[in-house]
C-alpha positions in Angstrom: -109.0 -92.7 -46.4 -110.1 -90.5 -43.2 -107.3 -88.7 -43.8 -108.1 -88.1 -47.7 -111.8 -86.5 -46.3 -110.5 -84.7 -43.5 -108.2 -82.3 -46.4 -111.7 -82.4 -48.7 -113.9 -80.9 -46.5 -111.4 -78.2 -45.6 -110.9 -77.7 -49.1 -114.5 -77.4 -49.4 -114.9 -75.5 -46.4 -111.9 -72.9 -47.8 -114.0 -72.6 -51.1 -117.1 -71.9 -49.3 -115.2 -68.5 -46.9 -113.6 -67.4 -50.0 -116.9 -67.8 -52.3 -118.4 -65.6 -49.4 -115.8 -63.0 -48.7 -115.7 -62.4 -52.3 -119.4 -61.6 -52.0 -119.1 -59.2 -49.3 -116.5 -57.6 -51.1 -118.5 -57.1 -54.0 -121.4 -56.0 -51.7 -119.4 -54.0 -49.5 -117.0 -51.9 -52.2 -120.0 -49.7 -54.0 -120.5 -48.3 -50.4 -117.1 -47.7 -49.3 -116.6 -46.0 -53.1 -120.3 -44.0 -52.7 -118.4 -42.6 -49.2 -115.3 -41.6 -50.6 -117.2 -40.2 -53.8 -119.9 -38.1 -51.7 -116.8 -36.5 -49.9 -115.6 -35.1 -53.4 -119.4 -34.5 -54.5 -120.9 -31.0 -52.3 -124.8 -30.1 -53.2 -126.6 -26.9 -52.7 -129.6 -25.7 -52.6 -131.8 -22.6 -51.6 -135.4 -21.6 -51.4 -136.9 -17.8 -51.5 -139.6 -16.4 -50.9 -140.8 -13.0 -51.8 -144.0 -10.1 -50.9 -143.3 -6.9 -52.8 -145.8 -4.4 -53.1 -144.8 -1.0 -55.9 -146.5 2.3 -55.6 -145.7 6.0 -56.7 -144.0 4.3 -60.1 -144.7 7.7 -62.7 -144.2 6.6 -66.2 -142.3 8.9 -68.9 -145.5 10.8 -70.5 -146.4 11.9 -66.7 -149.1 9.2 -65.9 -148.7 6.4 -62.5 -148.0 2.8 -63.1 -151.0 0.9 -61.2 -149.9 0.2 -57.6 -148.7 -3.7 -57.4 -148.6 -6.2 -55.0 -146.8 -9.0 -55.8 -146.1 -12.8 -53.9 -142.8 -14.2 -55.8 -140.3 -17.8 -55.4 -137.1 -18.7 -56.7 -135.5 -22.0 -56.2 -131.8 -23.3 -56.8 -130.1 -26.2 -56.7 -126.8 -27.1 -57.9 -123.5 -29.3 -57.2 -119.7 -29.2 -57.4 -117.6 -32.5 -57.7 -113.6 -32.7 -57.5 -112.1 -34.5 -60.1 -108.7 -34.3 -58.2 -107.1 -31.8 -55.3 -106.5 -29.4 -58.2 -109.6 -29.3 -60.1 -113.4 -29.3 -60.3 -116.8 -29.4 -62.3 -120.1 -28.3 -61.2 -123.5 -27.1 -62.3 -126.6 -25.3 -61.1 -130.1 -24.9 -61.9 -132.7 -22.2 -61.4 -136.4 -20.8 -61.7 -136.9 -18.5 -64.4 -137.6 -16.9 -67.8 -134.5 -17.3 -70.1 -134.7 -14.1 -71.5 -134.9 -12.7 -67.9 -131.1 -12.8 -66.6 -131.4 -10.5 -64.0 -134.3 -11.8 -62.2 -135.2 -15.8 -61.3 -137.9 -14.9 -59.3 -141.6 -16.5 -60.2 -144.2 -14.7 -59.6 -147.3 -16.8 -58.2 -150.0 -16.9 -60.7 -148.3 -14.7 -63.2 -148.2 -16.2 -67.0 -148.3 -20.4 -66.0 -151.7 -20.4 -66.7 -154.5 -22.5 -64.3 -150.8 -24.0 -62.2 -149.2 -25.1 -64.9 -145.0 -26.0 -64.3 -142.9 -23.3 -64.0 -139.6 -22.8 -66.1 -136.2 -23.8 -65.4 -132.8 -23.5 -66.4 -129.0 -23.7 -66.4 -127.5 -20.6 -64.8 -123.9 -22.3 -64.0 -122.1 -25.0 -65.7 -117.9 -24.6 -65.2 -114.8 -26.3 -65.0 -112.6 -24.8 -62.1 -109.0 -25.3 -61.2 -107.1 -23.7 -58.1 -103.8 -24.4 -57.1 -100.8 -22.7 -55.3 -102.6 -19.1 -55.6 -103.9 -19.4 -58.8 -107.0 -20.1 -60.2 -108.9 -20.3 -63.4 -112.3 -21.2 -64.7 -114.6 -22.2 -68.2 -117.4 -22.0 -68.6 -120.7 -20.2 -67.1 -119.9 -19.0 -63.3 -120.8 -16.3 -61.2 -119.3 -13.2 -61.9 -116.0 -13.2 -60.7 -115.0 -10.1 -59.8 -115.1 -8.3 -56.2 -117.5 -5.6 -55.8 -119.6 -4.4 -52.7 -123.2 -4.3 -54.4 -125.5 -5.2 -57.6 -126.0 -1.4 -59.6 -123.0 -2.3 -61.9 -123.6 -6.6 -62.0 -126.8 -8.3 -60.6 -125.8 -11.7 -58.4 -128.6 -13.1 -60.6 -126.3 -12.6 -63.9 -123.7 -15.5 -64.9 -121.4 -14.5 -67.7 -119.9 -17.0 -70.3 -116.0 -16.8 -70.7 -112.9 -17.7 -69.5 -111.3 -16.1 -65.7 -107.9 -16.5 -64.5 -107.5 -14.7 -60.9 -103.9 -14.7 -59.0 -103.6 -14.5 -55.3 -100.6 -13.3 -53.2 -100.1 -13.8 -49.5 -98.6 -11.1 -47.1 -97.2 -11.7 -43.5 -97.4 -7.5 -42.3 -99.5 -5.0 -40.9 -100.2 -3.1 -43.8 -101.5 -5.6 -46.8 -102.5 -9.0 -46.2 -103.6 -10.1 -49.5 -103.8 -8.9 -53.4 -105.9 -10.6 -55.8 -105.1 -9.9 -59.8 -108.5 -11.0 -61.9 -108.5 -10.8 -66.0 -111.4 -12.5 -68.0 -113.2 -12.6 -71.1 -116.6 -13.3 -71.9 -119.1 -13.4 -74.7 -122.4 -11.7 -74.2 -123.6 -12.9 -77.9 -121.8 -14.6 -80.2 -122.5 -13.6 -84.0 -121.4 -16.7 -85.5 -118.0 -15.1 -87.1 -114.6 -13.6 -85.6 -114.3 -13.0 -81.7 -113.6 -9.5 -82.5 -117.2 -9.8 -83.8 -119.4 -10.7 -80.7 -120.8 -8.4 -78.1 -118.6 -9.1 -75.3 -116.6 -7.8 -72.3 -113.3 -8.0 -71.0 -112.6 -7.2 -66.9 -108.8 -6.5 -65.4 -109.0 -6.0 -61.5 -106.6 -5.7 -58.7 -108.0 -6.0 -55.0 -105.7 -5.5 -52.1 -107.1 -6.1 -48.6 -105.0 -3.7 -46.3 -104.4 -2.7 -42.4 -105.2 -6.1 -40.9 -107.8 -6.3 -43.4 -109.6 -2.5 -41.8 -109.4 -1.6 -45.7 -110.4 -3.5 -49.1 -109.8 -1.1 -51.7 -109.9 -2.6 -55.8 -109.7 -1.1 -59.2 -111.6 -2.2 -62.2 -111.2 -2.1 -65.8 -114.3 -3.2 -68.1 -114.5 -2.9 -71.8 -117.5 -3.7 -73.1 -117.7 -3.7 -77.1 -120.5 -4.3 -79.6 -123.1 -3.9 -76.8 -126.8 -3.5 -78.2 -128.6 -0.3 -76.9 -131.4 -2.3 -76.6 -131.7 -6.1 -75.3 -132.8 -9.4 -76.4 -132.5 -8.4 -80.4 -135.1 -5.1 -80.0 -131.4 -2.7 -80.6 -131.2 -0.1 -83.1 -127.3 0.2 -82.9 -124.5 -1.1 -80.5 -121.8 0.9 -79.3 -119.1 -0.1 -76.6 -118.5 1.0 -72.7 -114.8 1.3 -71.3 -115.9 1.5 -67.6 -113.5 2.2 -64.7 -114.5 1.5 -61.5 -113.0 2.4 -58.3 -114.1 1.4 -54.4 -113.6 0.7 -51.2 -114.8 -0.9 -48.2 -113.5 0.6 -44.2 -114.1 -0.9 -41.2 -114.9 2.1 -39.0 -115.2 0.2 -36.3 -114.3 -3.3 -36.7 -115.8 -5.2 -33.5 -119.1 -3.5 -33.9 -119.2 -4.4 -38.1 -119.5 -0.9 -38.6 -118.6 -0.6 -42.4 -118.5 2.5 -44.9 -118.3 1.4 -48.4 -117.6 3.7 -51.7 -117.5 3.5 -55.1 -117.1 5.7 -58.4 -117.8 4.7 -61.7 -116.4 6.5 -65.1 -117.0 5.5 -68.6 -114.4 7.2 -70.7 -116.0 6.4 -74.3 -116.5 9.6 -76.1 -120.0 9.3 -77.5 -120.1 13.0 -78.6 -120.0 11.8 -82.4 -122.3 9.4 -82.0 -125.5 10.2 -84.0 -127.7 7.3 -82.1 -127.1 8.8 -78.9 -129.3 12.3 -77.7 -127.0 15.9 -76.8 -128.6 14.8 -73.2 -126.8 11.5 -72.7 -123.7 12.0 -74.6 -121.6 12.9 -71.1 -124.4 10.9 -68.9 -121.0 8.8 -67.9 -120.3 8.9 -64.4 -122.0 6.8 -61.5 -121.1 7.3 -57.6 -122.5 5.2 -55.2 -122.2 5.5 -51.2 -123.2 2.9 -48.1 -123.4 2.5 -44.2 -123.3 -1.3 -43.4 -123.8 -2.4 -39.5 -123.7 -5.8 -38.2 -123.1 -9.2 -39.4 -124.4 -12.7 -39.8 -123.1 -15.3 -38.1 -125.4 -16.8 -35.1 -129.1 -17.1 -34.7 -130.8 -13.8 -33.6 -128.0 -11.7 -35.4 -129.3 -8.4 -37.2 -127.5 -6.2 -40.2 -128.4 -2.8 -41.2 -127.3 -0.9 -44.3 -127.7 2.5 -45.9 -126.9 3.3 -49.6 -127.5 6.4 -51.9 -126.4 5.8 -55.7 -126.3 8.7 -58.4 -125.8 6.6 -61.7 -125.8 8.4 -65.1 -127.4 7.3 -68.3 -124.8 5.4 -69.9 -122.3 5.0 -66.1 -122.8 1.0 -66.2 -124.6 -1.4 -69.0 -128.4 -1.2 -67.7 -128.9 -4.6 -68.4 -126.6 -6.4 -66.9 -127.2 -4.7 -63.3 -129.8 -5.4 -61.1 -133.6 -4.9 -61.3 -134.4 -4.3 -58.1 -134.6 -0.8 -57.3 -137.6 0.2 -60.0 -140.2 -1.3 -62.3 -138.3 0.3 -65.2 -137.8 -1.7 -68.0 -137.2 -2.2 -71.7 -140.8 -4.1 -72.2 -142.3 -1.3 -74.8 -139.3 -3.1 -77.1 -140.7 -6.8 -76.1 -137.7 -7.3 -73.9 -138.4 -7.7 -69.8 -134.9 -6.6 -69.1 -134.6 -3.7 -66.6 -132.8 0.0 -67.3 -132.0 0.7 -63.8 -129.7 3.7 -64.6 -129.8 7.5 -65.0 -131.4 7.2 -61.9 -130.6 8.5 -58.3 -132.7 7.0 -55.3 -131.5 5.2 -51.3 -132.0 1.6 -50.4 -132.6 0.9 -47.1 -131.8 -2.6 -45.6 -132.6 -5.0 -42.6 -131.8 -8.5 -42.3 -132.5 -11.1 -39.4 -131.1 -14.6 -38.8 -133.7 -16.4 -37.8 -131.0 -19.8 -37.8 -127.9 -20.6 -39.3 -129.8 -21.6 -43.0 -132.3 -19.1 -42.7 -132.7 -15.2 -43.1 -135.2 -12.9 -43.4 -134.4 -9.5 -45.0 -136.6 -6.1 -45.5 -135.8 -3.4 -47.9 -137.3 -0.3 -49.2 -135.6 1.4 -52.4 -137.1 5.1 -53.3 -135.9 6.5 -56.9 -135.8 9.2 -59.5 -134.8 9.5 -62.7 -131.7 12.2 -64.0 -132.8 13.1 -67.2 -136.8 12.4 -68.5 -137.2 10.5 -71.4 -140.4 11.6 -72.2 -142.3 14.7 -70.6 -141.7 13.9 -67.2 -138.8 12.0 -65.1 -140.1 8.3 -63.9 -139.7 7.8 -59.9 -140.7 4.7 -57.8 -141.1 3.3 -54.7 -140.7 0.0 -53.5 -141.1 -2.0 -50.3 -140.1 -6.1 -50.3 -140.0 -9.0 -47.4 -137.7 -12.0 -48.2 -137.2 -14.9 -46.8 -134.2 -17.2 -47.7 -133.9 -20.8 -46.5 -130.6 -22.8 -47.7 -130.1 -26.1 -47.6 
């Protein structure tokens, strides 16, 4: 009998450690997933914030634009999560108009209406894969293709496609690494054959050269069914077949002393095309030149940079590059999109690290326009104070 109730309570007693390990288990396993999920799960996020003041900005019929100060904010936030060690999926949100691709910037006060909420929106949503040198992407990314500065493609313009890059390794002196990029990507579908859509194709090779002194790349861009006017305000559309050509030198490497080159040439004939003025048919070629000194790396760092464009009329798609350098824009044809080309003008930078996740960067941009419009040619001048905070 003793013996009978000395094996039930140990019974009981076994019940009762495995009743409880079972709940730990169950307690403990969300966690030690959550940890090994948040290693494949990266966020990101970034805060700006903007004082821009424009003055000496002439308008086509020979009058001045009023001077304008202006206090501006953007925010970001986004996240990438590995489905395997092959592949990945990620998003990203940002302040902003919709209808304003080149620029996410808010302007304080401006349109919201007694602090009403601001707008917001998608600008990436992809599915990435990268394996053994190669590496392809759907969806909406950044743009994926190398280039030294914004007058061709803003940073604040995501296209929608398809990109398939290549990557080869070198063990010598004189090339270290050569990158072959191809993509496709609509700018508007029309709702018929792809043929049909605005859209534009890209076909680069970058090669990174004399223990990696050198980056030189070449670019091929067709652009085809483009409107000459954005956000449904066109009259026509017409393509671009734009080769670019550049190249980045470390003049003296341990100092960051950089010169930095590129050439632009659309070779569409537009000499039959009625829509287009005698005075902008050949208005094709863009050059643009820079002096980079410095880097960021530690706290207290400082970078410097010089840079003179000359870009004709029709040298890049207007639209699509940055808005930075003037207040020149399509918004007599509803559209807030700039037309930051047939232009020449400098840009003048300095940047300061004031900590690892934090910078603070001044520029002035002064321009002029090639060819007048109107009676006169526009000009601007432009002074801006950012500070950028990532998290």
């Amino acid at each position: 009998m003793v013996k009978f109730i000395l094996v039930y309570k140990l019974t009981t007693l076994m019940s009762k450690f495995i009743h409880y390990l079972s709940f730990l288990c169950v307690f403990i396993l969300p966690f030690s997933t959550l940890s090994q999920e948040s290693k494949k799960l990266n966020f990101n996020a970034d805060f700006r914030f903007r004082v821009e003041e424009d003055w000496n900005s002439k308008r086509p019929d020979g009058t001045y634009r009023d001077n304008r100060t202006r206090l501006r904010y953007r925010l970001r936030a986004g996240f990438d999560y590995k489905t395997n060690e092959w592949s990945s999926f990620g998003a990203r949100i940002r302040t902003g108009f919709p209808n304003k691709q080149q620029d996410p910037q808010l302007t304080l006060g401006d349109g919201f209406g007694e602090f009403n909420t601001l707008p917001i929106g998608f600008e990436k949503l992809y599915f990435k894969v990268q394996q053994k040198g190669y590496a392809f992407w759907l969806g909406k990314n950044t743009f994926p293709f190398y280039k030294q500065h914004e007058l061709f493609w803003s940073d604040n313009v995501y296209p929608e496609g398809v990109f398939f890059k290549k990557k080869f390794q070198f063990k010598n002196e004189k090339i270290s690494k050569l990158d072959l990029n191809v993509g496709h990507f609509i700018i508007r579908a029309n709702g018929t054959s792809l043929n049909q859509d605005s859209y534009f194709q890209g076909l680069q090779a970058h090669a990174v050269l004399l223990q990696s002194r050198l980056n030189i790349f070449s670019s091929l861009y067709l652009f085809r069914n483009i409107p000459n006017i954005p956000d449904g305000g066109e009259t026509f559309i017409f393509d671009y077949s734009i080769l670019n050509l550049g190249a980045t030198y470390a003049l003296l490497p341990h100092k960051h002393l950089n010169l930095e080159f590129d050439y632009y040439y659309n070779f569409e004939d537009y000499g039959a095309n009625p829509n287009i003025e005698t005075e902008f048919k050949n208005q094709v070629h863009g050059i643009i030149s820079g002096i980079a000194y410095g880097h960021y790396r530690e706290k207290g760092d400082w970078k410097f940079k010089a840079s003179y464009t000359y870009l004709e009329r029709y040298a890049v798609v207007d639209f699509l590059a940055q808005n930075d350098w003037a207040r020149w824009d399509y918004s007599a044809f509803d559209s807030p999109d700039g037309r930051l080309t047939n232009l020449q003008g400098v840009e003048l930078v300095a940047s300061y690290l004031l900590a690892k996740n934090m910078k603070l960067t001044l520029k002035y941009y002064k321009v002029k326009q090639l060819i007048p419009f109107g009676l006169t040619k526009e000009t601007g001048d432009r002074i801006r104070l950012d500070l950028d905070v990532r998290f």
